[in-house]
MDAnalysis code that builds the backbone (N, CA, C; Angstrom):
import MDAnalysis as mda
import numpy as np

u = mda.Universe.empty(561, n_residues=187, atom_resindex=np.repeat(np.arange(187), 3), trajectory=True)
u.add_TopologyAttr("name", ["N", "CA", "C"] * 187)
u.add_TopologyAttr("resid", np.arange(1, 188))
u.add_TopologyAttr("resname", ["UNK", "UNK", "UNK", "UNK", "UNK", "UNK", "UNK", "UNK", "UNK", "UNK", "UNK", "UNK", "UNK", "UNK", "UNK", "UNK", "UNK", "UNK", "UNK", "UNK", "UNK", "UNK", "UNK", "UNK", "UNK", "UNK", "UNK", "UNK", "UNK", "UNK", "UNK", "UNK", "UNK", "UNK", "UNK", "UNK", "UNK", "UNK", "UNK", "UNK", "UNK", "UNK", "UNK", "UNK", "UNK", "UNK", "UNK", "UNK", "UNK", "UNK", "UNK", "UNK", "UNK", "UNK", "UNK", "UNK", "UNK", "UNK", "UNK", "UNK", "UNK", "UNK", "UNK", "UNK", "UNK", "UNK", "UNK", "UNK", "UNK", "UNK", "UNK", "UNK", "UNK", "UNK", "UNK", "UNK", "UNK", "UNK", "UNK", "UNK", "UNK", "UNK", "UNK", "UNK", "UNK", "UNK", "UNK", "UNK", "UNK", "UNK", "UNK", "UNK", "UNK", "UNK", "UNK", "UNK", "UNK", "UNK", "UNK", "UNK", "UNK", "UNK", "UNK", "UNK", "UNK", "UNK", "UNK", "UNK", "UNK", "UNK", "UNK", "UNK", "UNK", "UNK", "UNK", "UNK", "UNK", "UNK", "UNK", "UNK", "UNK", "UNK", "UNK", "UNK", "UNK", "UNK", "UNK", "UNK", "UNK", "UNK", "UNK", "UNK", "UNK", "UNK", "UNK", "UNK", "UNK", "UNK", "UNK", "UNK", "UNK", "UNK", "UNK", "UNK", "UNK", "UNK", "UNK", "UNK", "UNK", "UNK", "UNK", "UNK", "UNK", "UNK", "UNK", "UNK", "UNK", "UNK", "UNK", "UNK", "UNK", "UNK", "UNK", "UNK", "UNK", "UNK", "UNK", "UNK", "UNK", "UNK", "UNK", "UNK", "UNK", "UNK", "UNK", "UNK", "UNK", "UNK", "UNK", "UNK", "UNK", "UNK", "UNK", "UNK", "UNK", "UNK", "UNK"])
u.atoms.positions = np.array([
    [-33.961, 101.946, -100.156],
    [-33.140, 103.055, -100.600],
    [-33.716, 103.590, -101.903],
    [-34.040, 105.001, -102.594],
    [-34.478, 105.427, -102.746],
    [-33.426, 105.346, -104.670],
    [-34.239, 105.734, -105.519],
    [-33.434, 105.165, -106.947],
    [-32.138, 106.048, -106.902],
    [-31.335, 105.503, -107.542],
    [-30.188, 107.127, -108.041],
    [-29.524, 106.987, -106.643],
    [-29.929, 106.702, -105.050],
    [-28.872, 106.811, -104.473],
    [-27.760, 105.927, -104.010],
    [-27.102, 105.668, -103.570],
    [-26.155, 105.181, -103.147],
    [-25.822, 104.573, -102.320],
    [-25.705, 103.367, -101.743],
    [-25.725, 103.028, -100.481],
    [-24.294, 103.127, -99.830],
    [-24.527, 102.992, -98.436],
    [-22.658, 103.182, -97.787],
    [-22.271, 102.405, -97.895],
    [-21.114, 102.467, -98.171],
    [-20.050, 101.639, -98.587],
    [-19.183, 100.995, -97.594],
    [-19.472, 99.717, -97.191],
    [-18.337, 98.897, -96.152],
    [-17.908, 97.560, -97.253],
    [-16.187, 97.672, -96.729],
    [-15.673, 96.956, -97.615],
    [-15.919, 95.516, -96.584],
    [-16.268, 95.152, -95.915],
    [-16.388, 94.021, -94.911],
    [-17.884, 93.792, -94.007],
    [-17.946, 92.294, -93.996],
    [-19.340, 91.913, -92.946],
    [-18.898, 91.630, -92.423],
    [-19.150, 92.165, -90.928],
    [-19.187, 90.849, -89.700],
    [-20.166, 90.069, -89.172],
    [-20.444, 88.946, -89.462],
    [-21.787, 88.396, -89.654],
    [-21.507, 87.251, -88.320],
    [-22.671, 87.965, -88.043],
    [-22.621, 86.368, -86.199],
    [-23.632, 85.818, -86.334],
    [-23.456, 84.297, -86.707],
    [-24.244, 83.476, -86.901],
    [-25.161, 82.488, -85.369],
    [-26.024, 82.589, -86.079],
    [-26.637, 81.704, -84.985],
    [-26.627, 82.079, -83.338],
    [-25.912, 82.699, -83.044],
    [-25.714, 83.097, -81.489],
    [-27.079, 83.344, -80.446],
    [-28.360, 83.683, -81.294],
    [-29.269, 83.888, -80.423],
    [-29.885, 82.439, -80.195],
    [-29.715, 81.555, -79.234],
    [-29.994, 80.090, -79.072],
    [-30.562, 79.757, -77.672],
    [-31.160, 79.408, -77.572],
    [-31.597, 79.035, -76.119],
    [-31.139, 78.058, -75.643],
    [-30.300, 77.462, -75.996],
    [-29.646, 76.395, -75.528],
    [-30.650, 75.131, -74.472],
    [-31.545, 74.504, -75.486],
    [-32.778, 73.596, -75.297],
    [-32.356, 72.631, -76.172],
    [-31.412, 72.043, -76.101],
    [-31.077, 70.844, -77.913],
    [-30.092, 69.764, -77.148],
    [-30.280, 68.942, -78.225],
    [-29.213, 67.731, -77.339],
    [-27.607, 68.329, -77.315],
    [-27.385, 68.607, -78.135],
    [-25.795, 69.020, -77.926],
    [-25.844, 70.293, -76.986],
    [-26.296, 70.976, -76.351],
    [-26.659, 72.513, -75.886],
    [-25.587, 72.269, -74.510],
    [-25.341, 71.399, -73.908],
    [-24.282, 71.255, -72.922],
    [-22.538, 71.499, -73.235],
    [-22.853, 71.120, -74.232],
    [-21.104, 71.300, -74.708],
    [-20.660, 71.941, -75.486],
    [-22.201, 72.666, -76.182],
    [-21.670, 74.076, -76.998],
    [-21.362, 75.358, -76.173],
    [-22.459, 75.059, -74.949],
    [-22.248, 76.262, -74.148],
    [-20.766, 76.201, -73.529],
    [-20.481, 74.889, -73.197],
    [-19.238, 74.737, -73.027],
    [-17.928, 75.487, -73.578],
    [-18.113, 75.596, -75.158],
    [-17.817, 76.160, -76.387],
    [-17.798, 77.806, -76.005],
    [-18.721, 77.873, -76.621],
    [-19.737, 79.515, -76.336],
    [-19.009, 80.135, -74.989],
    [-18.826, 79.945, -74.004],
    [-18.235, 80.524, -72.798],
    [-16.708, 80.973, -73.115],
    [-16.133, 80.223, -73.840],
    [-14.730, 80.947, -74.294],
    [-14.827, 81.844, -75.304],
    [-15.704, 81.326, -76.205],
    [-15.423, 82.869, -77.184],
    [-16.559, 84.277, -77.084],
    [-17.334, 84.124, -76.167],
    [-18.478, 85.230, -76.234],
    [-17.881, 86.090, -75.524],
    [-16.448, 86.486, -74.870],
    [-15.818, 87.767, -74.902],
    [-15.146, 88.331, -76.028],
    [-14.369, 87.283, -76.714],
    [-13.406, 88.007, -77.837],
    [-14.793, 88.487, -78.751],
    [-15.873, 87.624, -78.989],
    [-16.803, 88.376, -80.056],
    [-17.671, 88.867, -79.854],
    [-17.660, 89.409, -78.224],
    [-18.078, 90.647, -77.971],
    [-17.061, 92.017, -77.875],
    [-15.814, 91.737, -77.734],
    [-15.244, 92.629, -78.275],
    [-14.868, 92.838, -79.877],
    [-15.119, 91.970, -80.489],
    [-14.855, 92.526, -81.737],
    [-16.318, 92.754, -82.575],
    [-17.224, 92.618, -81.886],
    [-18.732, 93.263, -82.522],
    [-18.595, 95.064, -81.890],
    [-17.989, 95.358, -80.700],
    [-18.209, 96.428, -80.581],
    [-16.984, 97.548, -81.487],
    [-16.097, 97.157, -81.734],
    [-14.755, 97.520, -82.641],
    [-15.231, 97.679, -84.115],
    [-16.019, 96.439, -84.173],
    [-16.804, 96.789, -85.783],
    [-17.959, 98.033, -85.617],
    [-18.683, 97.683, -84.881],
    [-19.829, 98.694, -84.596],
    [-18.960, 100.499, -84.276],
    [-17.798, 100.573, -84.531],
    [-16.996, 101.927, -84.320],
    [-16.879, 102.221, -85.778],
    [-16.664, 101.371, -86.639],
    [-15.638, 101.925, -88.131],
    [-17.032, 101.679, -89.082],
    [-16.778, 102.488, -89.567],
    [-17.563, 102.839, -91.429],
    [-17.466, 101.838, -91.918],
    [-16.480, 101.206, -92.097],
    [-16.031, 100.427, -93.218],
    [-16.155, 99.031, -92.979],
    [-16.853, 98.682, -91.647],
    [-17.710, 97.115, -91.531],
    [-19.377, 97.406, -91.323],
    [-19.433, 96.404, -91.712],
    [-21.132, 96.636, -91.568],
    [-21.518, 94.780, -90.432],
    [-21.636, 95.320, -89.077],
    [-22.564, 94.483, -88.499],
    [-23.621, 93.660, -89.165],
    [-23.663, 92.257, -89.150],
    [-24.682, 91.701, -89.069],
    [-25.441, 90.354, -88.745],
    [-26.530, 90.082, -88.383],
    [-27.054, 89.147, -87.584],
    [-27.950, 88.077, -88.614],
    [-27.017, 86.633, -88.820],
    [-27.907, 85.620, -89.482],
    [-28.310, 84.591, -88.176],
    [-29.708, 84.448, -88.155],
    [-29.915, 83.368, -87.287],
    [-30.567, 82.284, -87.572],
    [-31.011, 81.365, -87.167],
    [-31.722, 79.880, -87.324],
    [-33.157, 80.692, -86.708],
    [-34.434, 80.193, -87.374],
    [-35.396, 80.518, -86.499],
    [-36.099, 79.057, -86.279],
    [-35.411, 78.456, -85.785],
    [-36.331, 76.972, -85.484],
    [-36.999, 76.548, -85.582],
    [-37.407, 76.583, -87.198],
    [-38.830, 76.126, -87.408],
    [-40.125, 77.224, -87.624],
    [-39.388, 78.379, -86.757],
    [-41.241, 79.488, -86.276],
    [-40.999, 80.574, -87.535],
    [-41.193, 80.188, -88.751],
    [-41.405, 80.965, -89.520],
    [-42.040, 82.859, -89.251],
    [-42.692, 82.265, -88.569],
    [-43.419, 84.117, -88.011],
    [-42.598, 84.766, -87.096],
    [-41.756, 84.112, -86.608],
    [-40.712, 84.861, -85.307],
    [-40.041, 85.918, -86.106],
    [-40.053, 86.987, -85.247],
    [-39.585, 88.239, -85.742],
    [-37.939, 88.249, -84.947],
    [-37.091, 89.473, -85.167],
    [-35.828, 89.277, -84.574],
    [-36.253, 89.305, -83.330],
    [-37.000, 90.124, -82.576],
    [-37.085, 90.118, -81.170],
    [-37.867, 89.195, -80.891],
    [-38.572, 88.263, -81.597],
    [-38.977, 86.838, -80.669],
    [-37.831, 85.977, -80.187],
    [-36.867, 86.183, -82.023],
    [-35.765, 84.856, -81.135],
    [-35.051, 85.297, -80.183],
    [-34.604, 86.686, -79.907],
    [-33.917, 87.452, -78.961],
    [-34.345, 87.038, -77.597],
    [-35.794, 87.153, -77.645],
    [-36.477, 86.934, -76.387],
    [-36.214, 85.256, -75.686],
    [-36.576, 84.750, -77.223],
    [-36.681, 83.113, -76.855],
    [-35.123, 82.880, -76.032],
    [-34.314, 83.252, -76.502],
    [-32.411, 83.096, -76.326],
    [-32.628, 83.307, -74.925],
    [-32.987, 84.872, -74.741],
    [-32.860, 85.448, -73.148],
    [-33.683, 84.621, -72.227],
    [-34.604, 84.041, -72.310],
    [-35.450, 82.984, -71.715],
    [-35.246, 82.097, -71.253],
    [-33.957, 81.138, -72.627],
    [-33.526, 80.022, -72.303],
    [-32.821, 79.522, -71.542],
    [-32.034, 78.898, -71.585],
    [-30.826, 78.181, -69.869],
    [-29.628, 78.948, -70.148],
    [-29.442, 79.547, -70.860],
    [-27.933, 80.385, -71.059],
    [-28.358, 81.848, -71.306],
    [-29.241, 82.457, -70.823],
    [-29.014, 84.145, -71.240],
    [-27.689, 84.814, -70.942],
    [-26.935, 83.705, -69.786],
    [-25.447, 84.728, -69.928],
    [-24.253, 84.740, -71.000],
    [-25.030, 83.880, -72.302],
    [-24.537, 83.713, -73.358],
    [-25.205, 84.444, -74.682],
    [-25.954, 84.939, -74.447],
    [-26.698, 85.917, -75.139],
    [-27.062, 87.545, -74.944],
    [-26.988, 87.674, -74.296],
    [-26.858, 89.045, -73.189],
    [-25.527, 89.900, -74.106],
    [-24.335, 89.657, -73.743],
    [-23.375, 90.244, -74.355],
    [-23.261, 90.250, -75.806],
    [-24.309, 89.886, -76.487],
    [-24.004, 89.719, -77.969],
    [-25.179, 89.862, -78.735],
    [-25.950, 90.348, -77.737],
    [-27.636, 90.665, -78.362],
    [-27.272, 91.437, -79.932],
    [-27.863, 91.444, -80.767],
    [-27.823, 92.445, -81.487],
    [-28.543, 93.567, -81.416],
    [-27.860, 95.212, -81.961],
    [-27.993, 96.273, -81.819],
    [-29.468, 96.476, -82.244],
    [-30.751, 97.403, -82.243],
    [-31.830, 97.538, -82.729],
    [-31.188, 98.296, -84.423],
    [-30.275, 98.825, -84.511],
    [-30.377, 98.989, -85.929],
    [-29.206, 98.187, -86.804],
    [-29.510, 97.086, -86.486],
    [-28.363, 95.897, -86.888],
    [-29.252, 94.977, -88.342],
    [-28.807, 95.367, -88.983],
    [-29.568, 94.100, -90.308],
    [-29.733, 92.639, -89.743],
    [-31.008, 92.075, -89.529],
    [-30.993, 90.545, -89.027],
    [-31.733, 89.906, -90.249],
    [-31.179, 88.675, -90.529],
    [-31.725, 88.317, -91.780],
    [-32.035, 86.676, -90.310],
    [-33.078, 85.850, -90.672],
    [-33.372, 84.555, -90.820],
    [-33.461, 83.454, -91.588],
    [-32.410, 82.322, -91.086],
    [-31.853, 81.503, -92.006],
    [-33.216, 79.881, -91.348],
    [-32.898, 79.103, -92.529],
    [-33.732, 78.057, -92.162],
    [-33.296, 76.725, -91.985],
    [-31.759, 76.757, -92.586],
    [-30.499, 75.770, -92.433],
    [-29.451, 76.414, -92.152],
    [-28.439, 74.850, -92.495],
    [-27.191, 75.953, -92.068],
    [-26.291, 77.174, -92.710],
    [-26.522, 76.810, -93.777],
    [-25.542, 77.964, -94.315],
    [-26.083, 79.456, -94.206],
    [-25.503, 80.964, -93.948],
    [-26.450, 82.174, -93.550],
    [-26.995, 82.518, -95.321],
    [-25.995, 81.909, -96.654],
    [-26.702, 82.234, -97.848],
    [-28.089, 81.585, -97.728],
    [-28.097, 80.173, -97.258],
    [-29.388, 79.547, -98.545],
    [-30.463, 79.799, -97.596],
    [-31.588, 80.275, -98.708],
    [-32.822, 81.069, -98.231],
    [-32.809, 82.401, -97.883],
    [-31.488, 83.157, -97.837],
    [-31.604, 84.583, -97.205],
    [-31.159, 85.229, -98.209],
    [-31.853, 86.803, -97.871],
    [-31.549, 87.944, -98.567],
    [-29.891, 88.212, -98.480],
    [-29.098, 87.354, -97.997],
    [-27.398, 87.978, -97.552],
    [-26.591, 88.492, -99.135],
    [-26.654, 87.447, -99.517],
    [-25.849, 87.713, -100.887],
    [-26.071, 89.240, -101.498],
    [-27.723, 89.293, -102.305],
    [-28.276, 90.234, -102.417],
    [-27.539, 91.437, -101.744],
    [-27.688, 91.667, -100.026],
    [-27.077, 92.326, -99.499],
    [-25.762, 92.756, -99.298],
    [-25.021, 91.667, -99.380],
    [-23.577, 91.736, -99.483],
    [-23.034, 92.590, -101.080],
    [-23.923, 92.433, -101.840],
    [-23.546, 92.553, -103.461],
    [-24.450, 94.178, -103.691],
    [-25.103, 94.462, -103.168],
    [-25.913, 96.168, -103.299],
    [-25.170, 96.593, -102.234],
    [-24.640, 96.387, -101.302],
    [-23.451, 97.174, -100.514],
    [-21.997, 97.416, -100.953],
    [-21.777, 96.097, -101.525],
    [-20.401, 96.278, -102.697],
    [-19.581, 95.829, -101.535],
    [-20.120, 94.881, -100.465],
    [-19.305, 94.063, -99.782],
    [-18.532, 92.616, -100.599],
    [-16.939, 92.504, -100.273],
    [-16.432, 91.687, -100.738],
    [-15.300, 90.674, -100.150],
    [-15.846, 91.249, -98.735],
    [-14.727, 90.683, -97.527],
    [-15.988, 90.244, -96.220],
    [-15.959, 88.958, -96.119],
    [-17.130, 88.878, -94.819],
    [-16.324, 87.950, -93.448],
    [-16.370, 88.639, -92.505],
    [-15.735, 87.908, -91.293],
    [-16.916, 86.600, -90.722],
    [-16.478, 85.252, -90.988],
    [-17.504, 84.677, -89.783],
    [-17.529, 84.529, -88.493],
    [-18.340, 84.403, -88.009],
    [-18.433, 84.563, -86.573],
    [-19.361, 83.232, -85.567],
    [-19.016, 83.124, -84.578],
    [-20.597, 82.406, -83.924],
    [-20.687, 80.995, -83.770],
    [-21.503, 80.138, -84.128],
    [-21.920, 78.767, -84.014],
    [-22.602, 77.952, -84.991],
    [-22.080, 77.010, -85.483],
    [-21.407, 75.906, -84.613],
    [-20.436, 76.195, -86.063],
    [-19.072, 75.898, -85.516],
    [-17.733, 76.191, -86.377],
    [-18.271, 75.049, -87.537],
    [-18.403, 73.233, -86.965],
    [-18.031, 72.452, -87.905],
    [-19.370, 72.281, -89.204],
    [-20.211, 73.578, -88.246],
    [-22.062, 72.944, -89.248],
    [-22.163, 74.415, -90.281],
    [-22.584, 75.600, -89.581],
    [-22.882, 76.166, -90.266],
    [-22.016, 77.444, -90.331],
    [-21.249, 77.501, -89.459],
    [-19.632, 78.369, -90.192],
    [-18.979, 78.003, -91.348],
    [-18.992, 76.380, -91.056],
    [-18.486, 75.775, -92.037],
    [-19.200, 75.978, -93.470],
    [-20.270, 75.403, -93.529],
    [-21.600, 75.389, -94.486],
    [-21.132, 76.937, -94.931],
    [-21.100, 78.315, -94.275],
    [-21.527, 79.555, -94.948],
    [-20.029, 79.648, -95.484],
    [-19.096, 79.159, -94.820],
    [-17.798, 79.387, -95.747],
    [-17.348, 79.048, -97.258],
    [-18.655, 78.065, -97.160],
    [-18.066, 77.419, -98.204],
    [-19.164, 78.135, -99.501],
    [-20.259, 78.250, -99.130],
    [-21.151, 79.050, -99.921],
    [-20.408, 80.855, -99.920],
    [-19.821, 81.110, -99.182],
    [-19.066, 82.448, -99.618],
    [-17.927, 82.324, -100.513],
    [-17.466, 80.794, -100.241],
    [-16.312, 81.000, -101.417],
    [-16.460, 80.984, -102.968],
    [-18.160, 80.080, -103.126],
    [-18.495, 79.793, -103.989],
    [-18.848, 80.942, -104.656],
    [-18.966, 82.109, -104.275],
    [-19.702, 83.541, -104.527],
    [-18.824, 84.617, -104.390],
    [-17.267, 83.874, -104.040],
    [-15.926, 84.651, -104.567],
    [-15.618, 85.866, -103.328],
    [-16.370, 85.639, -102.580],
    [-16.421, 86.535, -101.174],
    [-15.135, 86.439, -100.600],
    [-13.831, 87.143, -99.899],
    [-12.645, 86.797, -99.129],
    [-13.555, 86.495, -97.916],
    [-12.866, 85.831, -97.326],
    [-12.778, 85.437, -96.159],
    [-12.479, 85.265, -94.917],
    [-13.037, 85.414, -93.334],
    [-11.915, 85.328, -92.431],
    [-12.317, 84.585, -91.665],
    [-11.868, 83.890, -90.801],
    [-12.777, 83.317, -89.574],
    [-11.917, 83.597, -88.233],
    [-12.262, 84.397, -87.596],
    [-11.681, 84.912, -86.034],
    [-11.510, 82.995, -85.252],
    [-11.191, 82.232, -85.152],
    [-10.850, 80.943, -84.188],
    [-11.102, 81.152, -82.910],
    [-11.211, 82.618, -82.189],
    [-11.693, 81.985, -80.788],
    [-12.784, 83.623, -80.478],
    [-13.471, 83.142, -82.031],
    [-14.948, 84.092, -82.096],
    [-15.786, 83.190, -82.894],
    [-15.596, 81.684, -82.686],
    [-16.847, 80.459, -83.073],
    [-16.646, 79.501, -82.079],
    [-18.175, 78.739, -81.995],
    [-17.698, 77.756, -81.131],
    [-18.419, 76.556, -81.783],
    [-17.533, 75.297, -80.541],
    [-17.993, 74.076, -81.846],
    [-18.782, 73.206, -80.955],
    [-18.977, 71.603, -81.277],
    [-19.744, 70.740, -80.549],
    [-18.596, 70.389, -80.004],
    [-18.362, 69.633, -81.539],
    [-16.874, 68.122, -81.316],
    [-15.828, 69.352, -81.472],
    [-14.887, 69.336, -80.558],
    [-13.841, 70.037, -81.017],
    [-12.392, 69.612, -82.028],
    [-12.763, 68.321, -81.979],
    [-11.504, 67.597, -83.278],
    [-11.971, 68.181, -84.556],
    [-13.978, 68.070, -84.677],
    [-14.461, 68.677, -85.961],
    [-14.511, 70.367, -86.186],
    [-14.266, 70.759, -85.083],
    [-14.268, 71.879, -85.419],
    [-12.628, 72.484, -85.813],
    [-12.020, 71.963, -84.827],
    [-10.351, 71.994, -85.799],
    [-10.268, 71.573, -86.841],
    [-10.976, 70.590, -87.156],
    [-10.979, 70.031, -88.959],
    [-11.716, 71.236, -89.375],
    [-12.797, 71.921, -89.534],
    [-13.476, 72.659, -90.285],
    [-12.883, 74.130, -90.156],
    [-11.787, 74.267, -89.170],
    [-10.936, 75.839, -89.596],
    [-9.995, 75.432, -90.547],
    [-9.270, 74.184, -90.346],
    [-8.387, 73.949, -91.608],
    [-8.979, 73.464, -92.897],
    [-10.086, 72.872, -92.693],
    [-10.923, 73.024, -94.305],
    [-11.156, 74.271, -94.978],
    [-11.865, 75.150, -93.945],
    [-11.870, 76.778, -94.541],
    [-10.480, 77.559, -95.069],
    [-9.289, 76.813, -94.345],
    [-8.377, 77.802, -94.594],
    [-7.674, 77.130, -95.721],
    [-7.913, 75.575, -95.841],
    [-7.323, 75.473, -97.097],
    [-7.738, 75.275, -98.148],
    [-9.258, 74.886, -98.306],
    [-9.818, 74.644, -99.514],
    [-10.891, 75.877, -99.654],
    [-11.285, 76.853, -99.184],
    [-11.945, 77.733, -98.874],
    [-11.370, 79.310, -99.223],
    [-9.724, 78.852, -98.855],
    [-8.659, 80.221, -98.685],
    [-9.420, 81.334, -97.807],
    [-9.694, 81.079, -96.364],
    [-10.334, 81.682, -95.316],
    [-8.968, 82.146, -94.525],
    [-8.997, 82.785, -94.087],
    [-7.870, 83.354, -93.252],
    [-8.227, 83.275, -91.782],
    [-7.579, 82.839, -91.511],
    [-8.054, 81.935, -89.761],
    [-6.895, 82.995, -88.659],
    [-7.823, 84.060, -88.417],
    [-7.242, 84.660, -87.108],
    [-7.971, 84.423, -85.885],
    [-7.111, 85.380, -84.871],
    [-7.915, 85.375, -84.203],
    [-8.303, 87.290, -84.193],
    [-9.524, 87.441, -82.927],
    [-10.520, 88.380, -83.147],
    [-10.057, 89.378, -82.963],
    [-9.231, 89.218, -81.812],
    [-8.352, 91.089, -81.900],
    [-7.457, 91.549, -83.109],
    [-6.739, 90.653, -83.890],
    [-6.096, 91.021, -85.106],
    [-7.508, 91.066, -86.277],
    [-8.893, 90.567, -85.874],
    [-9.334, 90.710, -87.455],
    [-9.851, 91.708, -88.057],
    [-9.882, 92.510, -87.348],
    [-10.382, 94.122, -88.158],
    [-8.993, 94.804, -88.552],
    [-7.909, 93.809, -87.811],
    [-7.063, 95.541, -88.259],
    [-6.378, 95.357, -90.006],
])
């Protein structure tokens, strides 16, 4: 962006973590398990955001190691893998901000903050996988950075599902995350 101007202004992220996965990993059976219930509600609420001004779409992912993978390698790698019917509906848009993460949280190592803070974002929705690792992990690095919070509950999915019920009530109480679900979280 160019000096002196301005960037647009969305008071909210919707940030979907991790979702482009090929589901090749030891746990990959019972996340998809996971993943099959919520990849409608957060495909409807990526397209509801993708309508209003005032959210800004965006895509943090894991790149497994392949430092050189561009967004459309991991896209590709996802569509490749044993679940493209879990990736398909939630591809991200070609003019969607994709940042690459190298752990779990979508702050550490990425341009997000930066981004979140030159947009004058101060409300970020999480989204995606895995609730108890790195939903969890980015919640807690957003609280630390004074960000509000939301987490849609049946727009993440988990491994263990006892840990992932523990890690919405960690967010919502030590975090102060607001735990809806996806059709109430834009409004």
């Amino acid at each position: 962006m160019p000096d002196g101007q301005e960037p647009d202004v969305s008071t909210a992220a919707l940030i979907v973590i991790d979702m482009l996965n090929p589901y090749e990993h030891q746990d990959a059976d019972v996340l998809a398990e996971s993943v099959e219930k919520m990849v409608e509600p957060l495909r409807g609420l990526i397209a509801r955001a993708r309508e209003r001004d005032d959210v800004r779409l965006l895509y943090v992912n894991d790149n497994y190691g392949d430092f050189s993978a561009s967004p459309g390698d991991l896209v590709g790698n996802a569509l490749r893998g044993r679940r493209p019917d879990l990736v398909e509906p939630i591809r991200p848009p070609d003019d969607c901000p994709f940042l690459a993460k190298v752990r779990h949280s979508v702050f550490y190592g990425t341009a997000l903050e930066y981004l979140l803070i030159h947009e004058r974002i101060d409300k970020i929705i999480l989204t995606g996988q895995v609730t108890e690792q790195c939903v969890l992990y980015s919640a807690l690095d957003a609280y630390v950075r004074h960000f509000q919070i939301k987490v849609p509950r049946d727009a993440v999915a988990h491994i263990d599902p006892e840990l992932g019920d523990a890690a919405l009530r960690m967010m919502e109480r030590n975090m102060r995350a607001e735990i809806v679900d996806a059709a109430e979280c834009l409004g």
